[in-house]
C-alpha positions as CSV (number, residue, x, y, z in Angstrom):
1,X,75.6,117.1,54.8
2,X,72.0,117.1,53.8
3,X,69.1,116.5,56.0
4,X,68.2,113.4,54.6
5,X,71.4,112.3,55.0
6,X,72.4,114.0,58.3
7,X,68.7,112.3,59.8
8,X,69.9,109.0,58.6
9,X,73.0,109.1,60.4
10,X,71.2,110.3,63.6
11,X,69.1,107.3,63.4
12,X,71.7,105.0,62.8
13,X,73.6,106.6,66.0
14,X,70.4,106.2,67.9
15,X,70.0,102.7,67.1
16,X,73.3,101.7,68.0
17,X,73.7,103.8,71.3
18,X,70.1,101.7,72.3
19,X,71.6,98.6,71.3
20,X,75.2,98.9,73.4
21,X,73.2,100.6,76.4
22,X,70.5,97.6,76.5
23,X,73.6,95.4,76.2
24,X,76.0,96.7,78.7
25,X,72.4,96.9,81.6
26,X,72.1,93.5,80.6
27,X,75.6,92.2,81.2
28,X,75.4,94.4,84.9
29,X,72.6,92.9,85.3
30,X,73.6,89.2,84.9
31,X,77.0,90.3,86.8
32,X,76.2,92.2,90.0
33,X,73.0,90.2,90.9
34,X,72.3,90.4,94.6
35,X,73.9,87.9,97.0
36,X,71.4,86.8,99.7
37,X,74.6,87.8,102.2
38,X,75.9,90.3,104.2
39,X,77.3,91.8,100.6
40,X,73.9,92.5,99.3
41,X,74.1,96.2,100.1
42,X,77.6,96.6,98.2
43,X,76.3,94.9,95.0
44,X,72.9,97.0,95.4
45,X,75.7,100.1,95.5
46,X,77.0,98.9,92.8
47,X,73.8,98.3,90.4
48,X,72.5,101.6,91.4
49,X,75.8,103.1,89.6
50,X,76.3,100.7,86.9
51,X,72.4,100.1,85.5
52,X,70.6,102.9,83.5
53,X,71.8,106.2,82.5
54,X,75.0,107.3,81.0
55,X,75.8,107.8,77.1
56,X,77.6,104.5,77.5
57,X,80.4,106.2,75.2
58,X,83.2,103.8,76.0
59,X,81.7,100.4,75.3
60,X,80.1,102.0,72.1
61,X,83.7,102.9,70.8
62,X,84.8,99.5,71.5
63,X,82.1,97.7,69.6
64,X,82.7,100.6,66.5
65,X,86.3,99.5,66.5
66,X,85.7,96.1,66.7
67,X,83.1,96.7,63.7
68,X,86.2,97.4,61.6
69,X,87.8,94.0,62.1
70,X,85.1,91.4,62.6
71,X,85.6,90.9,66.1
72,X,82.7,88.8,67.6
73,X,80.3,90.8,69.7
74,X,80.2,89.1,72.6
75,X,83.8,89.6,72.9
76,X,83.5,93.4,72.4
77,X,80.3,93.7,74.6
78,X,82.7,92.1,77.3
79,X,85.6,94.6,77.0
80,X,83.2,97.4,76.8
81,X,81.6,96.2,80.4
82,X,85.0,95.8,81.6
83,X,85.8,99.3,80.8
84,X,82.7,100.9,81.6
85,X,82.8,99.5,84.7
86,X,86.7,101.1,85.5
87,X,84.6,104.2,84.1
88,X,81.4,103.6,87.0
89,X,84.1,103.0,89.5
90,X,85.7,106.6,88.7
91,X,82.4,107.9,88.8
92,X,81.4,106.5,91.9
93,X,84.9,108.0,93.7
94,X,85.1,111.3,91.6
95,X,81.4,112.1,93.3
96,X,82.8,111.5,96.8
97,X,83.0,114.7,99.6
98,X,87.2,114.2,99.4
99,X,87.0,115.1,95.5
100,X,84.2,116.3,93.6
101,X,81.8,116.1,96.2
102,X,78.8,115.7,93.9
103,X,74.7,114.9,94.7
104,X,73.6,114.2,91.7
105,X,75.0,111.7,88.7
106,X,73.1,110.7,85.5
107,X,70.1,112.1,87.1
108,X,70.3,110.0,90.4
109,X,71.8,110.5,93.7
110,X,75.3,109.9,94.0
111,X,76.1,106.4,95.6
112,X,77.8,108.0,98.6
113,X,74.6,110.1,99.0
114,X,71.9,107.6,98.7
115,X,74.4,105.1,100.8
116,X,77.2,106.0,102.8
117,X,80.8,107.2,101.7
118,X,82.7,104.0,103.0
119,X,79.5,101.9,100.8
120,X,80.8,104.0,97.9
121,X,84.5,103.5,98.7
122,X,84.1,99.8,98.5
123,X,81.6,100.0,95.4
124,X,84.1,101.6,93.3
125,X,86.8,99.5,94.4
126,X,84.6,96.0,93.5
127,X,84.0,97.4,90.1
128,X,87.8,97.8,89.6
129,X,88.4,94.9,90.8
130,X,85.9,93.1,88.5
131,X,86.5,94.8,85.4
132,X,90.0,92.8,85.4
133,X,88.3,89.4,86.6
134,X,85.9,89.9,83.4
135,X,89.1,90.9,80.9
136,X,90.8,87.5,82.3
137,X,88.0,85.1,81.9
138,X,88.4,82.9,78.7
139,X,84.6,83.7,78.3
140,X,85.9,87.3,76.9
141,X,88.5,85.5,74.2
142,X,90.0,82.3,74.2
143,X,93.5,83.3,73.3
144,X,95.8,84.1,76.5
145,X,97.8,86.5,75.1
146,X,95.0,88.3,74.0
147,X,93.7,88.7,77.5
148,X,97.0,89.5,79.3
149,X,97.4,92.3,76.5
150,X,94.0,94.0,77.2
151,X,94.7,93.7,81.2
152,X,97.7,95.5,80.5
153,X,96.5,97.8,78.1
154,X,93.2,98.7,80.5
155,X,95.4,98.9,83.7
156,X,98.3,101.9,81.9
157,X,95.1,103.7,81.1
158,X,92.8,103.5,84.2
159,X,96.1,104.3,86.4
160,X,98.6,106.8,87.2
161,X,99.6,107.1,83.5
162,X,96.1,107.5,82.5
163,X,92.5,108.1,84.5
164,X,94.0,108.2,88.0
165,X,97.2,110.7,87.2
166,X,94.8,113.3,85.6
167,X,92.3,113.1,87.9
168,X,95.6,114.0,90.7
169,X,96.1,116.7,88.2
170,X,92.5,117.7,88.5
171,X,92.5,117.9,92.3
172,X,95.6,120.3,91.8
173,X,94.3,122.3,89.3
174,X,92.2,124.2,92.1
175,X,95.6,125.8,93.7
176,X,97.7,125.5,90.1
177,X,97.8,128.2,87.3
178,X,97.6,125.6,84.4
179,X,98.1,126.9,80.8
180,X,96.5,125.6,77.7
181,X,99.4,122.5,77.4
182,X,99.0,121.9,80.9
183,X,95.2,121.6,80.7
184,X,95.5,119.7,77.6
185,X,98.2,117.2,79.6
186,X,95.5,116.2,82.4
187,X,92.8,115.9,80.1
188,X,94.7,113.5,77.5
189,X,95.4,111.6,81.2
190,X,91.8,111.9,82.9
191,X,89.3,111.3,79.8
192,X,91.2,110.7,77.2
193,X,93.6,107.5,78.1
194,X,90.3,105.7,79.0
195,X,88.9,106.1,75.3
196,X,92.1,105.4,73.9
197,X,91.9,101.9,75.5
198,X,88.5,101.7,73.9
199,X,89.9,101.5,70.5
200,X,93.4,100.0,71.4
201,X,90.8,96.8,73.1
202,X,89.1,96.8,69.6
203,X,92.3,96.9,68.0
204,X,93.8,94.4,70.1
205,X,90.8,91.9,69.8
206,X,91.2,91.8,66.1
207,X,94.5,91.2,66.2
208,X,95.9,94.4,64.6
209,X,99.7,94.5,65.6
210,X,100.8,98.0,67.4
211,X,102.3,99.3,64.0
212,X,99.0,99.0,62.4
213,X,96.9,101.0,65.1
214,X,97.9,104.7,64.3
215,X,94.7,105.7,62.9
216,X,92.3,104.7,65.9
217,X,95.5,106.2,68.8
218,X,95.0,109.5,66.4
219,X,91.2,109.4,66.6
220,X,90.9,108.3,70.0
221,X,93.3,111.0,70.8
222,X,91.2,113.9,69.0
223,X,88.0,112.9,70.1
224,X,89.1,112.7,73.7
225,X,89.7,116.3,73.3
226,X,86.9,117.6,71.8
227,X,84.6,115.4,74.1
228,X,86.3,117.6,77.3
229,X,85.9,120.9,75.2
230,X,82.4,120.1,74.6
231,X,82.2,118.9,78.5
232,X,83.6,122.5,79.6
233,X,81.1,124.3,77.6
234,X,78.2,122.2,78.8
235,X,79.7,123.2,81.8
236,X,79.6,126.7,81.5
237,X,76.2,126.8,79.2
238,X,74.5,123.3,79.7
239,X,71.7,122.6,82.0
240,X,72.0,120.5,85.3
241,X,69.0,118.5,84.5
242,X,69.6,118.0,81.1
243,X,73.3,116.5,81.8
244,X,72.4,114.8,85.0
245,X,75.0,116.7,86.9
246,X,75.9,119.8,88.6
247,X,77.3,122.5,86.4
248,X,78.9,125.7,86.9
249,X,81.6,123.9,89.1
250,X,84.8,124.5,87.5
251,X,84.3,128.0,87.0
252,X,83.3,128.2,91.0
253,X,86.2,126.0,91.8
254,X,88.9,128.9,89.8
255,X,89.8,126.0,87.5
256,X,91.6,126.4,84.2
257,X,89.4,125.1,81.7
258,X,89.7,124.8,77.6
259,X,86.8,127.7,77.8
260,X,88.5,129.6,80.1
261,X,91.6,129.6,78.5
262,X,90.2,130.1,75.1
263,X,87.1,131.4,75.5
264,X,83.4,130.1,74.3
265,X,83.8,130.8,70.5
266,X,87.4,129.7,70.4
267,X,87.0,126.0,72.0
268,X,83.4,125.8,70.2
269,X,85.5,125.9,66.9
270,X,88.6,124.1,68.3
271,X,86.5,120.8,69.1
272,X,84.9,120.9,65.7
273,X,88.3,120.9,64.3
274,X,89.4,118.3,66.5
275,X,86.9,116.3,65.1
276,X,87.4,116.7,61.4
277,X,91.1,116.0,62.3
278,X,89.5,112.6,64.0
279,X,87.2,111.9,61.4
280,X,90.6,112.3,58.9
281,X,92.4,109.7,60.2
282,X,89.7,106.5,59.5
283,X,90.5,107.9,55.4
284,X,91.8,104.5,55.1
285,X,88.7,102.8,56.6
286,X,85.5,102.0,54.1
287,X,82.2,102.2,55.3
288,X,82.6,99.7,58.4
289,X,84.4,102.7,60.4
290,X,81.3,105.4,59.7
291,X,79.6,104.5,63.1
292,X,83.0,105.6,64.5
293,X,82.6,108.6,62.7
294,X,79.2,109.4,63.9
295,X,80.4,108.8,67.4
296,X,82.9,111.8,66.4
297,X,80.3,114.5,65.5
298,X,77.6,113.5,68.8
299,X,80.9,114.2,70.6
300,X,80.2,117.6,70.2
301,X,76.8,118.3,69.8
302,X,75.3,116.1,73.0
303,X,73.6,118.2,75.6
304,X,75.0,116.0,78.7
């Protein structure tokens, strides 16, 4: 790709990761406002996770899918709050002393740090909860069936078949000698069944029937891998206040990792592979599927 080109694309990238994160604050922020009640700290919990910061990745792949089919915005801004806010709620958890037991998170203290643990308990579990009374308004689509099939698309990914199962796996990982398929199992489950639900929600929105969807499941599923390769090498070479986070963790923790187990160079070349492979499968697409494309390459050159 030339530089002209390649500086056109980041702009167009940059513009539509500014758009999605103003709209996705702006929906929290019309959302969660503050009850003059005894809930007021729980929804100032909440804000303090949901508003500002993050790459806002997940509701960006829904409104790229939904580019592909026409699918009205304010139905795909909708879904993407939905989801980031099952995303938030992991956050908020994942931080928490009895898992990750984490400070820091997109450059602010963690909720359980700046509030209390049971605060943060009940934080993530009103964002779950919420994300499922925003999919089942008829504000997010008027058709019925269309909301019942993205509760029950979003639910399989965010559970023990998706986000919750590979986190488990996760937490074992730390006494568990997992090989390269096993790693590759719990990261499909932890990161990569939540992004798949990004493009099956687009997908689903514009009424494309299951048969019709193999090209976004084989994306989704690509890109969900080389976005936790290139999270295990900012891990092992990023820097903490550049990503927001605390890094050097898994390494401390004796957790197999795709760098571990391949090594720097290896998974460095695997992900960009993994994205050529994801990039492959929208051949069939025209040129409403290159900000999905885009997405693909940041995957793996982001610093956080």
């Amino acid at each position: 790709m030339s530089s002209a080109v390649a500086s056109i694309v980041d702009m167009n990238l940059k513009a539509a990761m500014e758009r999605i994160a103003g709209e996705i604050d702006e929906g929290f922020d019309r959302l969660l406002a503050v009850p003059d009640d005894g809930r007021a700290r729980l929804y100032e919990a909440m804000r303090h996770a949901a508003i500002g910061g993050g790459k806002r990745l997940r509701p960006l792949l829904v409104a790229a899918g939904c580019n592909l089919f026409r699918v009205d915005r304010g139905s795909a801004i909708r879904v993407g709050l939905a989801i980031e806010a099952i995303h938030v709620y992991s956050l908020i958890h994942d931080d928490m002393p009895c898992m990750d037991d984490d400070d820091m998170r997109r450059g602010k203290p963690t909720v359980h740090r700046l509030y209390d643990e049971a605060t943060a308990v009940l934080a993530g579990d009103s964002l779950h909860a919420l994300a499922f009374e925003w999919l089942v308004d008829p504000a997010t689509h008027a058709d019925p069936f269309v909301r019942a099939d993205l509760v029950a698309e979003i639910a399989r990914a965010s559970g023990p078949a998706g986000m919750a199962g590979g986190q488990m796996m996760d937490l074992a990982a730390e006494d568990a000698s997992f090989d390269l398929t096993g790693v590759t199992r719990l990261q499909q489950l932890k990161t990569g069944a939540l992004i798949g639900a990004c493009l099956e929600s687009a997908a689903i929105l514009g009424h494309v029937p299951p048969e019709g969807r193999r090209p976004l499941r084989g994306y989704a599923r690509d890109i969900g891998l080389a976005f936790q390769i290139a999270d295990d090498l900012l891990d092992v070479e990023g820097d903490a206040e550049a990503a927001g986070k605390a890094v050097g963790k898994d390494a401390a923790a004796g957790k197999a990792t795709f760098v571990s187990l391949l090594g720097v160079e290896r998974a460095r070349t695997q992900a960009a592979m993994l994205v050529e492979q994801a990039i492959g499968h929208l051949a069939s697409f025209g040129a409403e599927a290159d900000l999905l494309r885009q997405i693909a390459r940041y995957i793996i050159e982001r610093d956080r």
